[in-house]
C-alpha positions in Angstrom: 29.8 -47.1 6.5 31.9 -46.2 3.4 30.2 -44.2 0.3 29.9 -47.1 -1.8 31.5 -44.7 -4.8 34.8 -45.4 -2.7 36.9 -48.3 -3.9 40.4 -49.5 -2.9 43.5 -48.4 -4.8 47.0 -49.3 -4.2 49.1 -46.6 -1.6 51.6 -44.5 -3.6 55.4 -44.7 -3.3 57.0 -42.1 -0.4 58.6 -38.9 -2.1 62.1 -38.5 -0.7 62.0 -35.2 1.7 59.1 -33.7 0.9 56.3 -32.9 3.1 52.8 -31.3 2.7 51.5 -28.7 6.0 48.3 -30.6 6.8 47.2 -27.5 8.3 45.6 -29.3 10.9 43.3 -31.3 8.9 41.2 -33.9 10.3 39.2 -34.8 7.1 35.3 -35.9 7.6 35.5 -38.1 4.4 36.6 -41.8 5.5 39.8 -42.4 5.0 40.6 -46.3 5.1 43.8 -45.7 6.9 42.4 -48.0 9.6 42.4 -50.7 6.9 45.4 -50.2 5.7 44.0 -49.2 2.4 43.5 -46.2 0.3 40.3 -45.2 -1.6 39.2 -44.0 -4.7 36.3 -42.5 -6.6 35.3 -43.7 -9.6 36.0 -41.5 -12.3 33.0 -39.5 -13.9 32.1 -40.4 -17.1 30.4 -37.0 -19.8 29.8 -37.4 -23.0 31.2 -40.9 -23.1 34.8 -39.5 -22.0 36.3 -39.6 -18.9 36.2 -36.3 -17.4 39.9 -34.8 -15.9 39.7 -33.1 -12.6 41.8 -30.1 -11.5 42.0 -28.3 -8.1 43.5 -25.1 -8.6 43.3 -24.0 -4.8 45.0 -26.2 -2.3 48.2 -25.8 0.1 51.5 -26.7 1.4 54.1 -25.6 3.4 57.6 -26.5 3.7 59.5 -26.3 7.2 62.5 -24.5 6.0 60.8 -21.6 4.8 58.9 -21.5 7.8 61.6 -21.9 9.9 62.8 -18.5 8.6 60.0 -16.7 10.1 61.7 -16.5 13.4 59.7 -16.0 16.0 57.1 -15.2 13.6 56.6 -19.1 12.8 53.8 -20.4 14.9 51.4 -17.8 13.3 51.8 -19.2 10.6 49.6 -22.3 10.4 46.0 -21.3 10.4 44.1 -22.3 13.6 42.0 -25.1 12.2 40.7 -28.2 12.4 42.9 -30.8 14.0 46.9 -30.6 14.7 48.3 -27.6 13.4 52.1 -29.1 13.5 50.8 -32.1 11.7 52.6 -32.6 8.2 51.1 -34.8 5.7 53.5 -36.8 3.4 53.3 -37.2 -0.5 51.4 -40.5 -0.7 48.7 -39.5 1.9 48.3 -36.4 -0.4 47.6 -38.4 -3.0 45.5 -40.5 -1.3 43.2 -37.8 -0.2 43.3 -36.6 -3.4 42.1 -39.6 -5.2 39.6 -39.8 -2.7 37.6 -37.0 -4.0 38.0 -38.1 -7.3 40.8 -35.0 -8.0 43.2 -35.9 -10.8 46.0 -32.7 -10.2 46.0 -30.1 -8.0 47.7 -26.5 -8.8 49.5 -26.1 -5.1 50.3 -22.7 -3.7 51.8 -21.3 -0.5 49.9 -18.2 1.1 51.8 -15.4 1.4 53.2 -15.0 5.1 56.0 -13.2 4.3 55.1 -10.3 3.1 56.7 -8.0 6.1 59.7 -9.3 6.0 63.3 -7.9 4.8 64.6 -8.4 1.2 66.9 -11.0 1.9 64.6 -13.1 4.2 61.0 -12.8 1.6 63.7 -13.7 -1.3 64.9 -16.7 0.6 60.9 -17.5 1.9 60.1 -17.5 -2.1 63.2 -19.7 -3.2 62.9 -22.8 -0.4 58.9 -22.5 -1.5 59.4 -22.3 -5.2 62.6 -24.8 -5.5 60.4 -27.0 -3.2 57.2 -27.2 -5.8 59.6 -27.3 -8.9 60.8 -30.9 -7.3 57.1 -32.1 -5.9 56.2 -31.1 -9.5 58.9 -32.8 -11.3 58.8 -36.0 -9.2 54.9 -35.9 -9.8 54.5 -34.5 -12.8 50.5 -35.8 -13.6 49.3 -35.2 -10.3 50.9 -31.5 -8.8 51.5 -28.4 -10.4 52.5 -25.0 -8.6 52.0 -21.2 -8.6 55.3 -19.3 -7.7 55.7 -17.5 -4.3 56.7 -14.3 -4.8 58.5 -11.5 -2.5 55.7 -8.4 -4.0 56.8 -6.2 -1.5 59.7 -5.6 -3.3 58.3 -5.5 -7.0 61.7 -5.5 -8.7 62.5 -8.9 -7.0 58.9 -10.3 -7.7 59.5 -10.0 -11.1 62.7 -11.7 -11.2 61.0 -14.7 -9.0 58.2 -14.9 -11.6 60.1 -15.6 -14.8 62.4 -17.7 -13.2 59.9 -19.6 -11.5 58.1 -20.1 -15.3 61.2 -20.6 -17.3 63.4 -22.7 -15.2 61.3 -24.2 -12.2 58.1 -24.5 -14.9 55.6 -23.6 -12.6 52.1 -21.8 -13.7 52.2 -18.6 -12.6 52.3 -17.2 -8.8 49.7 -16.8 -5.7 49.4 -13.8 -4.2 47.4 -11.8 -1.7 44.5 -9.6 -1.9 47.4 -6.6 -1.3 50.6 -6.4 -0.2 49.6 -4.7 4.0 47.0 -2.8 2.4 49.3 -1.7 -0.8 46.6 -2.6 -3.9 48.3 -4.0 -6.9 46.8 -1.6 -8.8 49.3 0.6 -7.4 52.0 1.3 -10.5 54.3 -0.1 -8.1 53.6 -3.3 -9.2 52.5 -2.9 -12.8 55.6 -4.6 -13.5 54.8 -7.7 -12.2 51.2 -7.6 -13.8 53.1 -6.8 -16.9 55.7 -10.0 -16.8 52.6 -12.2 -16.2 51.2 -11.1 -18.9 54.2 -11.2 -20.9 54.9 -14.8 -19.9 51.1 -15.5 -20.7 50.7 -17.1 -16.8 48.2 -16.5 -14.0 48.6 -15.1 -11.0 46.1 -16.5 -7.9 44.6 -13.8 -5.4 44.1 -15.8 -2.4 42.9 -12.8 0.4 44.5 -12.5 3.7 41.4 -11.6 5.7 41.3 -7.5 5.7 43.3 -6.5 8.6 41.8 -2.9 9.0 38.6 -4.7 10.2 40.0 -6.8 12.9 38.5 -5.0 15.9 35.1 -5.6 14.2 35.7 -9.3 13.2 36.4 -10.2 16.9 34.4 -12.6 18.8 32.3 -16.1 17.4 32.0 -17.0 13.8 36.1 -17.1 13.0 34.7 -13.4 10.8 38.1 -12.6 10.2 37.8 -15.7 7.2 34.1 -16.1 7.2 33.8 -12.5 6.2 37.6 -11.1 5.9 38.8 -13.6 3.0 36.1 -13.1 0.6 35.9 -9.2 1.7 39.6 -8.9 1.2 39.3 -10.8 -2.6 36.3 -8.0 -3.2 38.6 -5.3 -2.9 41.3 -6.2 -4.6 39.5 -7.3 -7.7 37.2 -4.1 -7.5 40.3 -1.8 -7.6 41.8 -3.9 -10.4 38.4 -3.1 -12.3 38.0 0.7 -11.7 41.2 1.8 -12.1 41.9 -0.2 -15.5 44.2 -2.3 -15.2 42.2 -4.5 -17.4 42.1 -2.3 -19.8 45.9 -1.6 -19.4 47.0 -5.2 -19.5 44.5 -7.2 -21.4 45.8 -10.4 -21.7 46.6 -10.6 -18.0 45.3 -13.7 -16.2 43.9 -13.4 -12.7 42.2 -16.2 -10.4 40.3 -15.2 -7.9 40.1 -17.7 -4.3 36.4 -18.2 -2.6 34.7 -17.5 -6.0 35.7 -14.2 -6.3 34.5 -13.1 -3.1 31.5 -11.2 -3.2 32.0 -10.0 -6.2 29.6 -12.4 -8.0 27.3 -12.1 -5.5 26.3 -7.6 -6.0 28.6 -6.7 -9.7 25.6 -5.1 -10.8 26.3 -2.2 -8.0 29.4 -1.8 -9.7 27.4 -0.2 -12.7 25.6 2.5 -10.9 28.4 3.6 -8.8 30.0 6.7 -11.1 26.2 7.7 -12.3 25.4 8.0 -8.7 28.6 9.7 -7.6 30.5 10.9 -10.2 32.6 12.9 -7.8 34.1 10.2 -6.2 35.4 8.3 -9.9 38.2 9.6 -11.9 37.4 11.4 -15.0 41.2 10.4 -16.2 40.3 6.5 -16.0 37.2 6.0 -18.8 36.8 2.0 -18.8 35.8 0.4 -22.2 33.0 -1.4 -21.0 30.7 -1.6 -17.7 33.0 -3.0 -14.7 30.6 -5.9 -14.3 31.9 -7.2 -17.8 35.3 -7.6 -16.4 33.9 -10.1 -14.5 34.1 -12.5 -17.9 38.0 -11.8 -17.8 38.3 -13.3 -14.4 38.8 -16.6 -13.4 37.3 -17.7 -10.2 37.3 -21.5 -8.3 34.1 -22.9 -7.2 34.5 -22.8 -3.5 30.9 -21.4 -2.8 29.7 -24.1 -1.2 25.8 -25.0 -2.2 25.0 -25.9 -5.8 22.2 -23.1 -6.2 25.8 -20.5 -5.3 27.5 -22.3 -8.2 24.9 -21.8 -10.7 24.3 -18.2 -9.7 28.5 -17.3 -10.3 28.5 -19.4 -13.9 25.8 -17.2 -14.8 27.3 -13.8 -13.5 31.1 -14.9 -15.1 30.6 -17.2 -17.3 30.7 -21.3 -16.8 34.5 -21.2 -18.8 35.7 -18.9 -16.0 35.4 -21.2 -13.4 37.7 -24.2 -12.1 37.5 -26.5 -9.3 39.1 -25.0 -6.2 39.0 -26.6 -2.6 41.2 -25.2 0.0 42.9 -28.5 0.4 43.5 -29.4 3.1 41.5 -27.4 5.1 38.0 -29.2 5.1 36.3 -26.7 3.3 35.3 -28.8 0.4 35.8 -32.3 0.5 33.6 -33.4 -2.1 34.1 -30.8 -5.1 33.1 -33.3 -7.9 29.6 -33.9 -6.5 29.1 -30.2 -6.1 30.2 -29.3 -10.0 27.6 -32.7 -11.3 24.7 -31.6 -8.8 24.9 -27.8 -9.8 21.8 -27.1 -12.0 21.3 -25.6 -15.3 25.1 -26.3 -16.5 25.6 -27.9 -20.0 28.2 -31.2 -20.5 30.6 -28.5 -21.8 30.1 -26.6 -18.8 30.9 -29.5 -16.1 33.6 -30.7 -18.4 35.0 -27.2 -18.1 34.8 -26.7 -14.4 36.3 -30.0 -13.7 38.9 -29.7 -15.5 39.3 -28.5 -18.7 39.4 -24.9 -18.0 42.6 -25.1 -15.9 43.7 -27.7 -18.3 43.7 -25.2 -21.1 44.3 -21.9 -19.3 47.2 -23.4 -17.5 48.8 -26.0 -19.6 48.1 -28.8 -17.5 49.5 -32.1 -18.3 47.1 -34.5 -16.9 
């Protein structure tokens, strides 16, 4: 039986050439594609207004750039549920968007490219970012994008990120936890954290598992995400922390995938760790506050699952840090409105934030 919070809405028009990567989604949510019908939920209603809903984690993939993987291609797709070669197009996107009540999402492409030559990550990061530019301007209330970006060659990254603002007007760039175990901490790529800065955009951390682990994340339980991703996001936001670069660039905008990891989950460690072992911190790096009040200059998405892990991250970061984030399409969260409304002890401010108006205002958001 359908939820009855599901009602009928009209399909969308097909968006010439485009295609969404499915990544092997088989949704659980009902889909009314038997009845030739798509389905809505109702809108949620705070304060007397109608509250705007943004995703800022979900995917896509175009062909062409995967194409250029070479042989490298089929390990691209993640092995989830359902079809891996299985493209959605545009108007089932927004289907299933409208199904779980989202309003935009903020679509990014994870980095697989990252080991490849200059000239093949540059072309990767142009097909990708040329590819959300049109889905954006062809959509523009419903899609926005973070850039890809070639950060294994900083010089170029740089050049990708302000044209991907100033001509392609997209939000900022996704990234991974590091670029093969390269932190960007590194001043390598202070001048990519410096341009975002500059241009006042974000750039997304999504992790790529933590590859030095692998022999210990074999066997059941898929550890290599379960544990890897978050892990990966942990690291990366921990070295940002301790070796400044907050202080260093202090209007710089980082998102964090997964909630930050597991960061929210044990910051309070952070605290103790240079009174216990002042040997192994650098005297050279003095922080101006405790590293656990960084946490309130990160933004983070809500993917944590259970209402009681919601509650316990607005009240480590801070309820305006936080903004809807999915994993669309991977089934991860299909119902992230319900999770936001059910989570206990948040104000009407608060929801109104995670829903929407955080990213809305952060970001720029037209919706």
């Amino acid at each position: 039986m359908l939820k009855n919070w599901l009602i009928p809405q009209g399909a969308g028009n097909p968006i010439g050439g485009l295609q969404f990567c499915g990544c092997g989604l088989r949704t659980m949510m009902p889909t009314g594609d038997e009845a030739g019908i798509s389905l809505r939920r109702p809108p949620v209603m705070i304060k007397g207004k109608r509250a705007r809903t943004v995703d800022v984690h979900a995917h896509c993939f175009f062909q062409s750039a995967i194409d250029l993987m070479g042989d490298e291609a089929p390990s691209v797709i993640p092995p989830v549920k359902g079809v891996p070669e299985h493209f959605i197009d545009i108007p089932s996107r927004l289907s299933a968007m409208d199904r779980m009540g989202i309003d935009m999402q903020v679509l990014s492409i994870n980095p697989f490219w990252y080991r490849k030559d200059r000239d093949t990550a540059e072309a990767i990061c142009r097909i990708n970012n040329e590819g959300l530019a049109e889905l954006c301007a062809r959509e523009p209330n419903r899609f926005a994008g973070f850039a890809s970006l070639a950060m294994q060659f900083p010089d170029l990254a740089v050049q990708q990120l302000e044209e991907a603002v100033r001509k392609f007007g997209l939000k900022g760039a996704a990234i991974g936890g590091s670029v093969l175990g390269r932190d960007f901490c590194h001043p390598e790529f202070h001048p990519v954290l410096a341009k975002a800065e500059e241009l006042g955009v974000m750039l997304f951390i999504h992790p790529q598992s933590t590859p030095e682990l692998q022999h210990r994340f074999k066997g059941n339980g898929w550890l290599a995400n379960t544990i890897g991703n978050p892990l990966d996001t942990t690291i990366a936001l921990e070295k940002l922390i301790f070796e400044g670069i907050f202080d260093q660039y202090p209007k710089l905008k980082v998102l964090a995938a997964h909630g930050g990891g597991f960061l929210g989950s044990y910051a309070p460690r952070m605290d103790r760790s240079c009174f216990v072992s002042p040997k192994n911190c650098n005297p050279d790096i003095v922080l101006r506050k405790k590293p656990s009040e960084y946490m309130r200059q990160i933004y983070v998405d809500s993917l944590v699952f259970t209402p009681e892990a919601l509650r316990h991250l607005a009240a480590e970061v801070g309820a305006g840090q936080i903004m809807i984030g999915t994993d669309h399409p991977i089934p991860w969260e299909e119902d992230p409105v319900t999770h936001v409304m059910s989570t206990p002890e948040l104000s009407d401010d608060d929801r109104l934030g995670i829903l929407g108006e955080n990213a809305i205002k952060v970001l720029g958001l037209n919706v």
